[in-house]
OpenMM code with the backbone's topology and positions (N, CA, C; nanometers):
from openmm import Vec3, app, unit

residues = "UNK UNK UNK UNK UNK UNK UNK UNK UNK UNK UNK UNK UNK UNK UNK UNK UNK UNK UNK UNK UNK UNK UNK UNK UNK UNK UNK UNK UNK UNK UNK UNK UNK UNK UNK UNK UNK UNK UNK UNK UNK UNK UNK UNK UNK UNK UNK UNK UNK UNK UNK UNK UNK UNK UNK UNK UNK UNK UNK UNK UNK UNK UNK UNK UNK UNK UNK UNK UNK UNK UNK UNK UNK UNK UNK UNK UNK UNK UNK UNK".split()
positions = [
    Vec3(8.7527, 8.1980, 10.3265),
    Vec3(8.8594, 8.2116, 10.4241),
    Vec3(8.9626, 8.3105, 10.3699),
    Vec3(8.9939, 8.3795, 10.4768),
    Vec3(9.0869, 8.4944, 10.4573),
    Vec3(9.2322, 8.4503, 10.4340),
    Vec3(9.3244, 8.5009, 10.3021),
    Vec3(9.4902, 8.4996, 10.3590),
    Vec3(9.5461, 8.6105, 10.4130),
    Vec3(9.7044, 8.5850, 10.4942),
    Vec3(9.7522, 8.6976, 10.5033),
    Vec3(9.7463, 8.8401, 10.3890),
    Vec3(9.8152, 8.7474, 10.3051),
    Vec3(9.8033, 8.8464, 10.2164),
    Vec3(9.6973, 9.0096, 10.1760),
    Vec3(9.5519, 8.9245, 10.1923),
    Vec3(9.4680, 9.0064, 10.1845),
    Vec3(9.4470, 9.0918, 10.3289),
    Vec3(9.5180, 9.1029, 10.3802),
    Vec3(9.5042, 9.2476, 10.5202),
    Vec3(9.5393, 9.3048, 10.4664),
    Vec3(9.4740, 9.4254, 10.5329),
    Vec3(9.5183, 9.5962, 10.5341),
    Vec3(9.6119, 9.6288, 10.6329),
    Vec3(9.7118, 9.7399, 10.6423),
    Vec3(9.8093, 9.7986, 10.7201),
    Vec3(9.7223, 9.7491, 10.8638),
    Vec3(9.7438, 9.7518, 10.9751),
    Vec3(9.6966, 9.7319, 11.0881),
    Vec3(9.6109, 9.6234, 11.1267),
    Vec3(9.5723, 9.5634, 11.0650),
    Vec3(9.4477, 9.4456, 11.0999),
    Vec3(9.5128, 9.3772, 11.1556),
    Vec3(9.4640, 9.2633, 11.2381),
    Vec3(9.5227, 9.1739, 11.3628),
    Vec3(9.4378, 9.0476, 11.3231),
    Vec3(9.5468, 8.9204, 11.2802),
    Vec3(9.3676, 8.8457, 11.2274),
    Vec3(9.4399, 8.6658, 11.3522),
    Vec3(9.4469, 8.5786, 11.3256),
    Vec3(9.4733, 8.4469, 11.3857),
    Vec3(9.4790, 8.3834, 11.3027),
    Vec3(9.6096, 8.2895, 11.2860),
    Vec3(9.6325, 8.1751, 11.1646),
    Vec3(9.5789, 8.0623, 11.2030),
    Vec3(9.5338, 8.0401, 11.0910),
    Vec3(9.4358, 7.9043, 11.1525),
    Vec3(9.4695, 7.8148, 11.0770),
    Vec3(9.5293, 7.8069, 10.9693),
    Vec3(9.6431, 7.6862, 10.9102),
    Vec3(9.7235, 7.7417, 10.7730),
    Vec3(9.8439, 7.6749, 10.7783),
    Vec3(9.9656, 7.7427, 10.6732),
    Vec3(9.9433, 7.6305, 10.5571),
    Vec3(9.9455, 7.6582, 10.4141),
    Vec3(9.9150, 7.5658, 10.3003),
    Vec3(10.0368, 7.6051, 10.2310),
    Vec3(10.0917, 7.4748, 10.1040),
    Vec3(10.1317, 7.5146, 9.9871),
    Vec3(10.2346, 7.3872, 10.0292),
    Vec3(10.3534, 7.4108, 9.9152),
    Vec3(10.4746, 7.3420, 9.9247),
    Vec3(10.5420, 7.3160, 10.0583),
    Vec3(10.5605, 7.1995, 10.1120),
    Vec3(10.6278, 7.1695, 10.1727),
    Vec3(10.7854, 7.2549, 10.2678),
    Vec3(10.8461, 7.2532, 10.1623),
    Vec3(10.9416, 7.3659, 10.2051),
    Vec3(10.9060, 7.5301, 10.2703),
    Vec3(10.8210, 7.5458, 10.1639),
    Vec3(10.7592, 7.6882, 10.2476),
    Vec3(10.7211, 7.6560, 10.3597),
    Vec3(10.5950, 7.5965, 10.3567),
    Vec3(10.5251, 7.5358, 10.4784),
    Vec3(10.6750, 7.5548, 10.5992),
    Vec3(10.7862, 7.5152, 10.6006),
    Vec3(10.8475, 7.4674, 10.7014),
    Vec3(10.9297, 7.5999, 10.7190),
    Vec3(10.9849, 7.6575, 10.6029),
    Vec3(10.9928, 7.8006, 10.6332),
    Vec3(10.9217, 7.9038, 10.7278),
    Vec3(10.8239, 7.8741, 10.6884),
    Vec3(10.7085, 7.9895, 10.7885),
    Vec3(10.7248, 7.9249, 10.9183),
    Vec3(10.6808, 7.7993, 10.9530),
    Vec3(10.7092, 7.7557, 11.0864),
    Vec3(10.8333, 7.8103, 11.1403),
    Vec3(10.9026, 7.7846, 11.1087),
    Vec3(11.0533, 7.8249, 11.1173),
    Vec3(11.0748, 7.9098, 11.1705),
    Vec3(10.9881, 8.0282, 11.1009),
    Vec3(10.9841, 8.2175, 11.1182),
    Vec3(10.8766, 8.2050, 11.3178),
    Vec3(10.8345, 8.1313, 11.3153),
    Vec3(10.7020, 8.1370, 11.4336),
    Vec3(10.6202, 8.1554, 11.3877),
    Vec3(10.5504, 8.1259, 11.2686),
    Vec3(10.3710, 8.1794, 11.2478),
    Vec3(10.3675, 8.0549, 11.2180),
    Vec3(10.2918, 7.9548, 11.3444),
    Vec3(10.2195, 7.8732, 11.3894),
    Vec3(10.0365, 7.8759, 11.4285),
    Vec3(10.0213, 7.7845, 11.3826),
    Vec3(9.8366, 7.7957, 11.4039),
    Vec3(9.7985, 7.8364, 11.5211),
    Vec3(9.6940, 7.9429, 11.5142),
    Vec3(9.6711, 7.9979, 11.6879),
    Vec3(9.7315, 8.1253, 11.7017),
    Vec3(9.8931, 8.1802, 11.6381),
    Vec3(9.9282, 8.2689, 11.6618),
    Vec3(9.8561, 8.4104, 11.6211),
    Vec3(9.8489, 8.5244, 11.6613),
    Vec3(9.8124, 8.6281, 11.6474),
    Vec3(9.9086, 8.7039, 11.5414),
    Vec3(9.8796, 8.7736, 11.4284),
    Vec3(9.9506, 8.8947, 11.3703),
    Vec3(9.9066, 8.9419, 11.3513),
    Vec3(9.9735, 9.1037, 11.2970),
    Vec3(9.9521, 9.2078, 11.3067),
    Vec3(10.0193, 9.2940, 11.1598),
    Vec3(9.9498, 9.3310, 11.0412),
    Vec3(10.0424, 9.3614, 10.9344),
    Vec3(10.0831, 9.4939, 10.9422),
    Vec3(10.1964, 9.4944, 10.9253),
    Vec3(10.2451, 9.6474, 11.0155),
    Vec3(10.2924, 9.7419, 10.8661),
    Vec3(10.3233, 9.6533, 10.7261),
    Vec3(10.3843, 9.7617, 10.6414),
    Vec3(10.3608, 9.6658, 10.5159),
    Vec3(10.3473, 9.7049, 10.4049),
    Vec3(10.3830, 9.6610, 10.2609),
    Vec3(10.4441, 9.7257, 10.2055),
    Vec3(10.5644, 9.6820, 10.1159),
    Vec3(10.6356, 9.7671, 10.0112),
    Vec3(10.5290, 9.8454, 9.9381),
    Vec3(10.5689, 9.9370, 9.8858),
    Vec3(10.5309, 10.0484, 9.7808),
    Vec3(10.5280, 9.9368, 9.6159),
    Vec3(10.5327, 9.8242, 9.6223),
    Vec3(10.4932, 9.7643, 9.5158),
    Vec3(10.4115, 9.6236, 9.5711),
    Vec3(10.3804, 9.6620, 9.6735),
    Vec3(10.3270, 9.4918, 9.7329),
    Vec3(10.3973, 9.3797, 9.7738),
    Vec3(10.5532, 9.3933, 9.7531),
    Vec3(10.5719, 9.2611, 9.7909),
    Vec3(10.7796, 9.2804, 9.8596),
    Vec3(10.7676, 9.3313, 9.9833),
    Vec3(10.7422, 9.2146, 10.0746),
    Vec3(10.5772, 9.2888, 10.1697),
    Vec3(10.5564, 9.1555, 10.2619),
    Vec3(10.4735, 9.2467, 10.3621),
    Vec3(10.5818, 9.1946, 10.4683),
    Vec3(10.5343, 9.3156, 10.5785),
    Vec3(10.5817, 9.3060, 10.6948),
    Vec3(10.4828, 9.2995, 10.8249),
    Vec3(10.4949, 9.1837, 10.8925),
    Vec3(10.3808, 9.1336, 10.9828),
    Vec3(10.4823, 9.0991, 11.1350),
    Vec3(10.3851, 9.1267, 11.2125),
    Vec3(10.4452, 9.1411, 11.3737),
    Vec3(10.3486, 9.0186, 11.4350),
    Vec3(10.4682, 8.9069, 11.4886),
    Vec3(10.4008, 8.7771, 11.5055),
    Vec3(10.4694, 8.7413, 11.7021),
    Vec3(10.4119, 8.7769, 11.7585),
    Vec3(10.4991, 8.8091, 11.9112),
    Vec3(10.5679, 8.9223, 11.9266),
    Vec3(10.6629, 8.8545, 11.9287),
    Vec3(10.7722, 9.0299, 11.9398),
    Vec3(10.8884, 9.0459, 11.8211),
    Vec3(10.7891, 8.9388, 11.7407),
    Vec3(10.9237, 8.9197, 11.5983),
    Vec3(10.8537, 8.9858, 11.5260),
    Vec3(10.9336, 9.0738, 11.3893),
    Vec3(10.8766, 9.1313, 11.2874),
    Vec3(10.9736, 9.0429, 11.1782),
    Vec3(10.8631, 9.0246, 11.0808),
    Vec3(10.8954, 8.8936, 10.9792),
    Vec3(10.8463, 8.9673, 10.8099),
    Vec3(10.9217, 8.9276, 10.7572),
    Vec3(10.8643, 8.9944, 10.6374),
    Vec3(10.8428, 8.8385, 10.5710),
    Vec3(10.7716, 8.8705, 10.4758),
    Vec3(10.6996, 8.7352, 10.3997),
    Vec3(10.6840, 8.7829, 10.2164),
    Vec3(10.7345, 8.7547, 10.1729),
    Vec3(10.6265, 8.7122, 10.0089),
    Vec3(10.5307, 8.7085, 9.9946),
    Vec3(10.5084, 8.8077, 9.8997),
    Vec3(10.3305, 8.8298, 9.9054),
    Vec3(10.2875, 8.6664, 9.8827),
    Vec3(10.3575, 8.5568, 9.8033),
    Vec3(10.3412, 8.4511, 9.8047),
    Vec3(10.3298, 8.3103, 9.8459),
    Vec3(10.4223, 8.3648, 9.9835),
    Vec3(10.4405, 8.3205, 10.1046),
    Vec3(10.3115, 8.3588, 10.2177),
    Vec3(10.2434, 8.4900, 10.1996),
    Vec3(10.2172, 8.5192, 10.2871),
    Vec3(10.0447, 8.4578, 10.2414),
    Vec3(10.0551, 8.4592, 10.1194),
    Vec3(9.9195, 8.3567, 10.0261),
    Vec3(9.8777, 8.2535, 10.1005),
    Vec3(10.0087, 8.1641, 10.1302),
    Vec3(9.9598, 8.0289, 10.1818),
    Vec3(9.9156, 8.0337, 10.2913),
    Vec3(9.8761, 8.1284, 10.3699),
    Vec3(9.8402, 8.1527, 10.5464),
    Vec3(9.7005, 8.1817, 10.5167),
    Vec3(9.6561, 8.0852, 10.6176),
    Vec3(9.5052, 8.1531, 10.6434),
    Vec3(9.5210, 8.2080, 10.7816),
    Vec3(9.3955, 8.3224, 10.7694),
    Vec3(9.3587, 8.3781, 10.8937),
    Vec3(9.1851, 8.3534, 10.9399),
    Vec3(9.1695, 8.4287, 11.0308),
    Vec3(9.0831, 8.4565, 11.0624),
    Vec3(9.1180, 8.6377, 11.1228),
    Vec3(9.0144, 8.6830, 11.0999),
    Vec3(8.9871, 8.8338, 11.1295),
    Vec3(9.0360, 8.8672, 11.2838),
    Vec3(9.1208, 8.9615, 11.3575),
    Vec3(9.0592, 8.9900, 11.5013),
    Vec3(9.1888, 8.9046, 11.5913),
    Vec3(9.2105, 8.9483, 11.7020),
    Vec3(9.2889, 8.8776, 11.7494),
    Vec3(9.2581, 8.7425, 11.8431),
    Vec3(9.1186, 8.6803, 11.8269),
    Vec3(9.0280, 8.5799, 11.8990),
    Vec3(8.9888, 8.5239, 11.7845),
    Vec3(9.0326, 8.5722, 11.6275),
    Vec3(8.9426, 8.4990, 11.5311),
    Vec3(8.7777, 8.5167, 11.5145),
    Vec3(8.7261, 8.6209, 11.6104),
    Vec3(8.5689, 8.6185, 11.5739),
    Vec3(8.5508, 8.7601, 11.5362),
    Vec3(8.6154, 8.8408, 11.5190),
    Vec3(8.6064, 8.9796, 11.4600),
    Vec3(8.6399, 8.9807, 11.3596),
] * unit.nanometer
topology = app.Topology()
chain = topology.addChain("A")
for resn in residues:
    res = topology.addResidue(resn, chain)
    for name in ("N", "CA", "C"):
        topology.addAtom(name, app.Element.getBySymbol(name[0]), res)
């Protein structure tokens, strides 16, 4: 299973569940990247960390460590 983390600039994948500490966990909810939602990684710093991901019409930046605990799936249906 895929994390955020591991996309490339442009890929579009579907979260299919958020892991780790508690607090994070509720952070990210917080932000809107809820299971089901669609993103889109639109930028990474020039050292990797933050990324910047487009989740509706919000652009959210995340921790590369933060962005660890997200699974995806590939594609904006999850089967690509």
């Amino acid at each position: 299973m895929l994390s955020l983390d591991q996309l490339q600039v442009g890929q579009q994948a579907t979260v299919t569940a958020i892991r780790g500490e508690p607090a994070t966990m509720q952070r990210i909810v917080e932000m809107g990247l809820l299971e089901g939602e669609i993103v889109e990684v639109l930028a990474v710093a020039p050292l990797g960390d933050p990324i910047e991901v487009l989740c509706g019409a919000n652009r959210i930046s995340l921790r590369r460590k933060e962005a660890a605990a997200i699974q995806v799936s590939l594609g904006p249906s999850g089967r690509t």
